[in-house]
N, C-alpha and C positions, 0 to 999 in steps of 0.2 A: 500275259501274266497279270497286267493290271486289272484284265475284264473280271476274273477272278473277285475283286473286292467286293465285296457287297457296295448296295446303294448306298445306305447311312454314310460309310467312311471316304465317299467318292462324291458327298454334296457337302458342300459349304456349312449350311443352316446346324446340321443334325453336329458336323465337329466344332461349329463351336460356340453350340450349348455344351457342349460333353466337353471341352479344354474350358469356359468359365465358370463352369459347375466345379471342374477338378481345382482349378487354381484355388475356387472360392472354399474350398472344403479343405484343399491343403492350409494355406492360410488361417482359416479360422482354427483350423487343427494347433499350428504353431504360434496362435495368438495365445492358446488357451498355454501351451504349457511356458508358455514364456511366460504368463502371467501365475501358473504354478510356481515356473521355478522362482521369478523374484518374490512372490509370497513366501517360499520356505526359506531362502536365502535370508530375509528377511526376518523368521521368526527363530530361526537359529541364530541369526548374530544379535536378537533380542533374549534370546535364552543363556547364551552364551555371557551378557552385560548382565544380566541380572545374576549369575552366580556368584560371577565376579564381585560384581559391589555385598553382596550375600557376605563373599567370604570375609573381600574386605574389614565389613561392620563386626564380623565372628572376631577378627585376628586383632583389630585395634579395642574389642572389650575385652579379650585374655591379655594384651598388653599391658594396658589401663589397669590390670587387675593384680596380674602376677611379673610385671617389669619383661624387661628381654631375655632374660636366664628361663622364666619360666616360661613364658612363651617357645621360646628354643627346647623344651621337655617336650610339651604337648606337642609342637610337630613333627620330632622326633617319633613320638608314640603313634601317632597318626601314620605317620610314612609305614612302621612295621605292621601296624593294623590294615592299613589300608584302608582306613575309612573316608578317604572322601578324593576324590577327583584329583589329580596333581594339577598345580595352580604354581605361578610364578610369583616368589615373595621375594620382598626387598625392602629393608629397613635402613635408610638413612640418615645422618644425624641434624644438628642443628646447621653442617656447613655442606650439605648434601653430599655426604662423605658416605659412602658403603660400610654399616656396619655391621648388617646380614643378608645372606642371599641366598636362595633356594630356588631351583630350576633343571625340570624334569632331564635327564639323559637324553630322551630321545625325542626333544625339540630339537628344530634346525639349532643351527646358531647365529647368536644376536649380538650387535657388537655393544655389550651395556654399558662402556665407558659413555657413551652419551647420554647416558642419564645423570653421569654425575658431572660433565659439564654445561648441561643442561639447566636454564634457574629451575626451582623448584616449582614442580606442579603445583598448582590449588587444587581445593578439594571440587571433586566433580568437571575436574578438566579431563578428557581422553589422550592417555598419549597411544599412539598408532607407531610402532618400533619396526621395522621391514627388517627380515630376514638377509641376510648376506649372500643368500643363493636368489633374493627375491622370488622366491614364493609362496611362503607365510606371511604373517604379519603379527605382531602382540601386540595385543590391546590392553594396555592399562590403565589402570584405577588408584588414583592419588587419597589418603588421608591423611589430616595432623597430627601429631601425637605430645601428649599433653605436654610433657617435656622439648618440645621445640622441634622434633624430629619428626620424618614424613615415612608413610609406611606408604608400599605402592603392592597391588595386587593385579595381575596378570594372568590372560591366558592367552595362548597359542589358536591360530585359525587354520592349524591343518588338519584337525578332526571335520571342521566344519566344507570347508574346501574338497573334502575326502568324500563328504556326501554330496554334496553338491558335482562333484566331477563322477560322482557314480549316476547319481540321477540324470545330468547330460547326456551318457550313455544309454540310460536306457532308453531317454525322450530319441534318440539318433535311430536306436534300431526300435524303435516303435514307427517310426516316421514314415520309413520305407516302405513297410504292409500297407500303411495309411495311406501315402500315396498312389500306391499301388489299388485300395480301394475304393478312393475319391477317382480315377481314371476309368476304371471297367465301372461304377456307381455312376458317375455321367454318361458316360457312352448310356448306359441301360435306361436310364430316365428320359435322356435327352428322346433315343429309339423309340420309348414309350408315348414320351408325348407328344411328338410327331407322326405316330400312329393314323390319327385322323387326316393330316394334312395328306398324307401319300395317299389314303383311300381317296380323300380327295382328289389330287392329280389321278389318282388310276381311273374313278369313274365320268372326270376330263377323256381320260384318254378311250377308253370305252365308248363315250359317244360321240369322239371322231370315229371312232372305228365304223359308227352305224349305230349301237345299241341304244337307244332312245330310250328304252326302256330302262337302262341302269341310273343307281341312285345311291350314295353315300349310307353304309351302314353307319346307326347308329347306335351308340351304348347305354343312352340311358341313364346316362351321369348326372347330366343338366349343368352342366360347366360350360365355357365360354365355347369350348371348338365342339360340343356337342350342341352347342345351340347356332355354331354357324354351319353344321352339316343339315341343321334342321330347316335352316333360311336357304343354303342351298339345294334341298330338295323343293323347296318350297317355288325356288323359283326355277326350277327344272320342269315343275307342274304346271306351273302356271306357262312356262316357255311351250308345253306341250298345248295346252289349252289354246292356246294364240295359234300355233299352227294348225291345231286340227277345225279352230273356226274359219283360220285363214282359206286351208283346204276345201272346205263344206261351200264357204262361200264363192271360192272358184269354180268349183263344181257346180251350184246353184247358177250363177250366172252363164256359166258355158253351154248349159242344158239351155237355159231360156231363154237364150240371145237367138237363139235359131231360128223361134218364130216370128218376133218382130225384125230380125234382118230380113227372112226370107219376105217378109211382108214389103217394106221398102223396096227389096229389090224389082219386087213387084209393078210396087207404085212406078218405080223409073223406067222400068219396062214399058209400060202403057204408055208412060207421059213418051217417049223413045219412037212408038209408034204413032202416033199421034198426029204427024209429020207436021209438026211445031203447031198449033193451034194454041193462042194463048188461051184458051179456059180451061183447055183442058191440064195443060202443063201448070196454071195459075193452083189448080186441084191438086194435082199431083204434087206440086211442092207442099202445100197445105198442109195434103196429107204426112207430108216427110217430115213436119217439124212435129206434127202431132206425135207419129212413131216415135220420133227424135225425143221428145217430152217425156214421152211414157216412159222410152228405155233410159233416160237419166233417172226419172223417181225410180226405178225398177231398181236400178245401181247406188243411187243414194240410199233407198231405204236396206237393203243389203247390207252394206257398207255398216250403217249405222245398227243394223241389227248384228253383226258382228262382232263391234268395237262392243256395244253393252253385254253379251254373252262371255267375251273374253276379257270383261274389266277394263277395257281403256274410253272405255265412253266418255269425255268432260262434259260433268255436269254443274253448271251454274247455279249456286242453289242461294237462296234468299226467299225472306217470308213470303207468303202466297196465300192471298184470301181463296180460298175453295170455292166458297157461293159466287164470287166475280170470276172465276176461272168455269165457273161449271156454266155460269148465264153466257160471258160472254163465248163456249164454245157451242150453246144451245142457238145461240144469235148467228152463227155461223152456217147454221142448215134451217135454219126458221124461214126461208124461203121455200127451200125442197120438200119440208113438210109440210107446208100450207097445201101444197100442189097435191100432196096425196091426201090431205086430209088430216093428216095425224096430228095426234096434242102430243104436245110434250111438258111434262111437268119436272119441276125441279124442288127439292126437298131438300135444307140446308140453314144450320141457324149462322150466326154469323160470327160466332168467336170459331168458328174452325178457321184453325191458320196450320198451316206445312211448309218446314223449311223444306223447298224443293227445286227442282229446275224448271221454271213456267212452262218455257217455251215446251219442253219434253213432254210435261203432263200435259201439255193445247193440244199433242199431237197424238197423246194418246188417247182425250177423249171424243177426238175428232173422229180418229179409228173407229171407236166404239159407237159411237152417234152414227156415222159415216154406215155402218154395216146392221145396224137396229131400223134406221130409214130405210135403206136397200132393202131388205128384207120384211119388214112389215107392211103388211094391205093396207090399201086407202080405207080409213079409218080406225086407223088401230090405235093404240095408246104408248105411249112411250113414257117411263118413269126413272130421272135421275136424282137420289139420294146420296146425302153426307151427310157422318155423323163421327164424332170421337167414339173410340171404344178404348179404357185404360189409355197403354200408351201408343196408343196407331189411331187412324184416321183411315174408315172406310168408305169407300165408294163403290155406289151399287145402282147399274143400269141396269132396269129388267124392260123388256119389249113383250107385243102381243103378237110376232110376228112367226114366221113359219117353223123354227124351230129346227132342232136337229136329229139326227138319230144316236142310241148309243154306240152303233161302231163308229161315227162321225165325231165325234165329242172329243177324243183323246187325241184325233190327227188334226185338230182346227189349228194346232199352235206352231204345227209345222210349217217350214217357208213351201212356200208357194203352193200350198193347199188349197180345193177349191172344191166343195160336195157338188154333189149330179145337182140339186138343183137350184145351185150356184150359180154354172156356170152359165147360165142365160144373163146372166150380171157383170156388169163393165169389171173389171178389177183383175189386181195382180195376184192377187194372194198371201202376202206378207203382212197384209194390215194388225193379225192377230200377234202375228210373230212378232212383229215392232214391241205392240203393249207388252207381253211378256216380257222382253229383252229390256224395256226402260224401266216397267216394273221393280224388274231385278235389280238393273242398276243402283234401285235407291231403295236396295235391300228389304222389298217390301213383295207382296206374293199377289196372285190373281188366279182367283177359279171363274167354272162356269158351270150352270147348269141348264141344260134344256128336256124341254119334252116337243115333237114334232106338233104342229098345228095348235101347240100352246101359246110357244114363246119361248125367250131365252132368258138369262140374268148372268150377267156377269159382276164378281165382286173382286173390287181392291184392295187391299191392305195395306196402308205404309206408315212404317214408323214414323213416331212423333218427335222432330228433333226441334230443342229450344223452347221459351215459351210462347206463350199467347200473345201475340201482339198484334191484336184486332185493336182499332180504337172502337169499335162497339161494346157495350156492358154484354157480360154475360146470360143476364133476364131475357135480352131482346129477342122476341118471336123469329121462330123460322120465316127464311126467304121462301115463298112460295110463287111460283112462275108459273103459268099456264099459254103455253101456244096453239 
């Protein structure tokens, strides 16, 4: 029976926004007519005092005018006219003795010998006289009269009472639809706006299911739960992103462990046969830490080209002189190039400053030095330049060395890429893939362009974050370096 319920009415959240929504709307609902009703309660027993003293001021200037005989005509003539509203009169004398009284039939009844044991009111004093059934109440209005006698005018509060107990009734059966409205009105709002949250849980539960691919519709509002459907795709994306580098990079490794294990195995093979000879086993270990070498930078560099293609690279970033970051990675193969002969020159004025991560860009112009050397003939020339462009700082190796083809061009940046006539060359293959990946990390881009038996040039981009904080003047001549 219970499974029957819908969702909403069977979680917590959805009833009771729908029970604090109804409460709050009931409430305000019954705030409002209670503040109706004492406003009209109010403006009726103000309308009701002001007729009263009206009439009062009317009956004590016919007094005043034409004594008590004539006054006693004129409300007489009044009563068969009917001209004005029935009011409770009462003329007293100098010992507050009753010496006229007039009062409608079809008032309750009032016991009015208390008015004449009563001292006499002052002018502008209210007497409040209760009903004997207590349910009305008369309100009177005291005047003097010139002759030492007090005139008192009065009316009844069960006209007033009469609207007031009708307009209760109808605040009573308006209440109940209202109620009834504010209940299904929250359920319906509450369901609405919980809408996203359940897409939410449902595309939770979708990719337990497997679907990887599912993702939070969105509506297009731009309110708070359409901008956290927005955050949670967002980082549904990026969750994919992280595994499908994670994947690549297992695969990557799994593929290329093969040949430097089977290599080792190798080495220990011989050194096994060997039947213990220390030089030759002194070799074979040699050799094993050399392998051993290779296949840690092979899995470092992996690793770290992974972590920047899927964003979690940490990057150390602080100002960075360019010209001392470009000399001192040209200082670092200034030996390997003496050997083949090559110059290297460096082109660079000296306000170029990049907040960046040193150590990342050492490694990636190592990269690039690293593989313009490898590849250029003895004698060739090597050229590294920096310079500001707007708001980026570009860097640009060009080489005279062998160059590439155009179907070679577009796979260079792939891991462990390695052209035919490459592979007469020590190396892993990742070196490209690195610069790219650090590249990116600091949201800045790198192309390349070669022509076979030309050369190559590769160019940097990276934005320029912060200002200049070279202590050199900006006049100052280029750094110019020749090796």
């Amino acid at each position: 029976m219970f499974s029957r319920v819908p969702d909403f009415f069977r979680k917590g959240l959805g009833v009771r926004i729908a029970l604090w929504y109804s409460v709050f709307f009931i409430l305000s609902t019954l705030s409002l007519f209670a503040l109706a009703y004492a406003l009209l309660a109010s403006s009726l027993r103000q309308h009701d005092r002001d007729s009263i003293e009206q009439r009062l001021h009317q009956l004590a200037a016919e007094y005043q005018a034409e004594d008590l005989a004539g006054l006693k005509k004129e409300l007489a003539l009044e009563a068969r006219l009917r001209k004005t509203k029935p009011f409770f009169i009462r003329i007293a004398g100098p010992a507050n003795s009753t010496v006229f009284l007039e009062i409608p039939d079809q008032w309750a009844e009032y016991d009015l010998n208390r008015l004449e044991h009563a001292p006499m009111a002052d002018p502008g004093t209210w007497i409040q006289l209760r009903a004997n059934d207590d349910e009305a109440v008369l309100e009177i209005a005291s005047a003097r009269l010139p002759d030492g006698g007090l005139l008192q005018v009065g009316k009844s509060t069960e006209e007033r009472d009469s609207v007031l107990e009708r307009f209760g009734w109808i605040v009573a059966g308006v209440m109940f639809p209202m109620a009834i409205v504010g209940v299904l009105g929250g359920a319906f709002l509450a369901r609405r706006a919980l809408r996203p949250i359940r897409q939410l849980i449902q595309t939770v539960h979708a990719i337990k299911s497997g679907a990887m691919e599912a993702r939070v519709s969105l509506r297009a509002t731009g309110d708070e739960l359409d901008e956290l459907g927005t955050l949670f795709n967002g980082m549904l994306d990026q969750i994919a992103i992280l595994i499908q580098g994670m994947r690549e990079a297992i695969d990557n490794v799994a593929h290329d462990l093969r040949t430097p294990l089977a290599r080792l195995r190798g080495i220990a093979e011989i050194a096994l046969r060997s039947d213990g000879e220390p030089a030759i086993c002194r070799d074979a270990l040699a050799d094993c830490v050399e392998e051993s070498d290779q296949l840690l930078r092979m899995l470092n560099t992996l690793m770290d080209i992974a972590e920047a293609e899927t964003g979690t690279l940490k990057l150390h970033l602080e100002p960075v002189s360019i010209p001392i970051l470009l000399a001192d990675a040209v200082d670092l193969y200034q030996q390997v190039a003496e050997e083949k002969a090559i110059t290297v020159s460096i082109s660079a004025p000296p306000s170029v400053w990049l907040t960046a991560d040193r150590a990342r860009l050492r490694q990636v112009m190592a990269n690039l030095l690293d593989n313009a050397i490898k590849y250029t003939p003895a004698g060739g020339r090597i050229e590294v330049e920096a310079f500001a462009r707007q708001n980026a700082i570009v860097i640009r190796v060009s080489d005279t060395g062998i160059g590439m083809t155009a179907d070679e061009l577009p796979k260079i940046w792939d891991r462990l890429y390695r052209g035919d006539r490459s592979r007469s060359q020590r190396g892993l293959g990742l070196g490209l893939s690195l610069v790219k990946a650090v590249v990116a990390a600091h949201k800045g881009q790198v192309e390349a362009s070669s022509q076979p038996e030309v050369g190559s040039i590769f160019t940097l981009t990276l934005p320029r974050v912060g200002t200049d904080d070279s202590p050199r003047r900006s006049d100052d001549p280029p750094i110019l370096t020749k090796l």
